[in-house]
C-alpha positions, 0 to 999 in steps of 0.5 A: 520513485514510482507514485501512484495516481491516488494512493491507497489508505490501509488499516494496519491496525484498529486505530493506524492507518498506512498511506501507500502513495508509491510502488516502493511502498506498497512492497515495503508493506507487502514484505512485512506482511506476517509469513504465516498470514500469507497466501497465493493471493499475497505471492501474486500481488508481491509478484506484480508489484515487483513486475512493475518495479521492474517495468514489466506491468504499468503501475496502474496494475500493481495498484489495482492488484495492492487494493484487490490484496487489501479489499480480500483481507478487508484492510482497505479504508476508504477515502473520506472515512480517514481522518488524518491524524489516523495516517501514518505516512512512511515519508517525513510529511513535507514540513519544514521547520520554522 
């Protein structure tokens, strides 16, 4: 799995922030971005998103390009704004049961 340098936080709805820590990830939330909501700027960031999948980009460009995609459509959260009962993780968390 391709991970990020520091992931992304982006607000999927008013109360539920995403934390995108990965390449796989950012195109899962890529994907299920409503197709009457997209645009030129979603194709392109999807499009470089795959690129880097593929090994064709560094990571670092596919991040770039997610966070450009985010600040655009004004879902990008900054850091210290998240409180972390506020993010949703995709993975289980990392907790083990006593």
């Amino acid at each position: 799995m391709k991970m990020f340098d520091r992931p992304l936080y982006l607000r999927e709805r008013k109360d539920l922030i995403l934390e995108i820590t990965n390449l796989d990830d950012a195109i899962d939330f890529l994907e299920e971005w409503s197709k009457g909501d997209r645009d030129i700027i979603h194709d392109a960031t999807l499009k470089t998103c795959y690129l880097a999948h593929d090994g064709h980009k560094p990571l670092q460009v596919a991040r770039d390009a997610l966070r450009a995609f985010a600040k655009k459509k004004g879902i990008l959260v900054k850091t210290p704004a998240v409180a972390p009962w506020m993010i949703k993780a995709k993975s289980g968390g990392g907790r083990l049961s006593p």
